[in-house]
N, C-alpha and C positions, 0 to 999 in steps of 0.2 A: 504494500500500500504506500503509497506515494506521501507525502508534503501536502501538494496540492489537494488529493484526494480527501486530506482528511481535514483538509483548509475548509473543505464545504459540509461538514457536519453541524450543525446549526442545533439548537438543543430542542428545537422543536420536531427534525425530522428523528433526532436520539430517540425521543421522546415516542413516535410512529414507532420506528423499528423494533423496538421492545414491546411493544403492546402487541405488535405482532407475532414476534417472537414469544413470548407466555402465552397470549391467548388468544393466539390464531394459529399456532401450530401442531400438527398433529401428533409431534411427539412429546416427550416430557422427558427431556434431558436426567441423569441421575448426578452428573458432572459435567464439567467443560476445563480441561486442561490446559493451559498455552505455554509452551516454551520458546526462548528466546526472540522475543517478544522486544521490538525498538521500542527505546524511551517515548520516543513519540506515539506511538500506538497505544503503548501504557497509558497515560495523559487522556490520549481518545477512549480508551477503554474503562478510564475510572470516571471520564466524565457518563459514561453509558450507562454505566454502574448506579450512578446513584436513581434513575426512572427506573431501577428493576425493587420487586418486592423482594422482603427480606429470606424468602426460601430461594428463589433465585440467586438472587448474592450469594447466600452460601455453599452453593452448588460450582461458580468460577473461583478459580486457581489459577496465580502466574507465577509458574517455575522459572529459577534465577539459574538452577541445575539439574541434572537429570537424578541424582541423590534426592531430592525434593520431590521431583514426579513419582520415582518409584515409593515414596510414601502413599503416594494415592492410587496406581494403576500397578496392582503385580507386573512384574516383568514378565512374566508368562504368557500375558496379554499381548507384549508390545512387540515390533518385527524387531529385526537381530539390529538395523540401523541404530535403532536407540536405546540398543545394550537388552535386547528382547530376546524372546523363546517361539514366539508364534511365524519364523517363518522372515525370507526377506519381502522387501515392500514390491518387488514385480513381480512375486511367486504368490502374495497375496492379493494384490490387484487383478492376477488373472482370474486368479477363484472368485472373487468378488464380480468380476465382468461374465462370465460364463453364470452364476448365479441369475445376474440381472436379465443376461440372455435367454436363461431360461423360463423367467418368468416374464417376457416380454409382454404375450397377449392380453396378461393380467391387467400390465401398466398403460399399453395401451386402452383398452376399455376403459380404466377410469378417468380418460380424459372426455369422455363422452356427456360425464356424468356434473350436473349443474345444480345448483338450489333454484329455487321458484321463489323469488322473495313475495311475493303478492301472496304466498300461501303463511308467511310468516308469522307467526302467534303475534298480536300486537297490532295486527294492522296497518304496518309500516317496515318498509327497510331500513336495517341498519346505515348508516351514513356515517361518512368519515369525522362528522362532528358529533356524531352520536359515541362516537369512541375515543376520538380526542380533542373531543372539547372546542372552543373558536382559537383559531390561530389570530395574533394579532397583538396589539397596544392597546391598552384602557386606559390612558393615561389620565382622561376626563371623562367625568363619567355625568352628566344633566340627570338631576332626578325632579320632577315637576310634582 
């Protein structure tokens, strides 16, 4: 990730991507490890930190070493690159690719598949201000 790239995080889009990421996505991470990690990212990544709820937070880890990581992921887990037992990272990328090729038709069909907002309990679809609120300044606010 770039300088620039991270020159355009604004804390309102932080603020999107996280809300996304918790609750709009369909996994539910158990951890999130990151090593060697640029100062600058760090910076990016604490400012992201603080729009996530406190079970999230405690779920991200930034390893300084890989002595610290394997506190959290057995090495059993990890490929042989990062001092691992599970294999190297193009002997398991294949398996992983063949996996996914195997399950192709699955992945394909669930692209077919959409919500009906008009069927939506409430009456109404959800809106991007409905989940994050109005973007903007209040600086003044006329109350009559």
């Amino acid at each position: 990730m770039t300088l620039a790239l991270m020159a355009q995080f604004t804390p309102s889009l932080a603020k999107k991507g996280v809300t996304q990421f918790q609750d709009g996505n369909s996994i539910r991470p158990k951890s999130m490890n990151h090593i060697n990690m640029s100062p600058a990212f760090i910076t990016v990544f604490n400012m992201i930190k603080l729009f996530m709820n406190e079970k999230m937070k405690s779920r991200m880890f930034v390893h300084s070493d890989m002595d610290s990581l394997y506190k959290n992921v057995p090495q059993r887990l990890l490929p042989q690159e990062y001092g691992g037992e599970a294999g190297s990272l193009a002997a398991l990328t294949e398996e992983w690719k063949k996996k996914v090729e195997a399950r192709r038709g699955w992945l394909m069909e669930g692209e077919m598949y959409r919500s009906d907002e008009k069927k939506r309990v409430g009456g109404r679809p959800k809106t991007q201000e409905d989940l994050f609120g109005l973007d903007g300044s209040f600086r003044q606010l006329n109350v009559d």
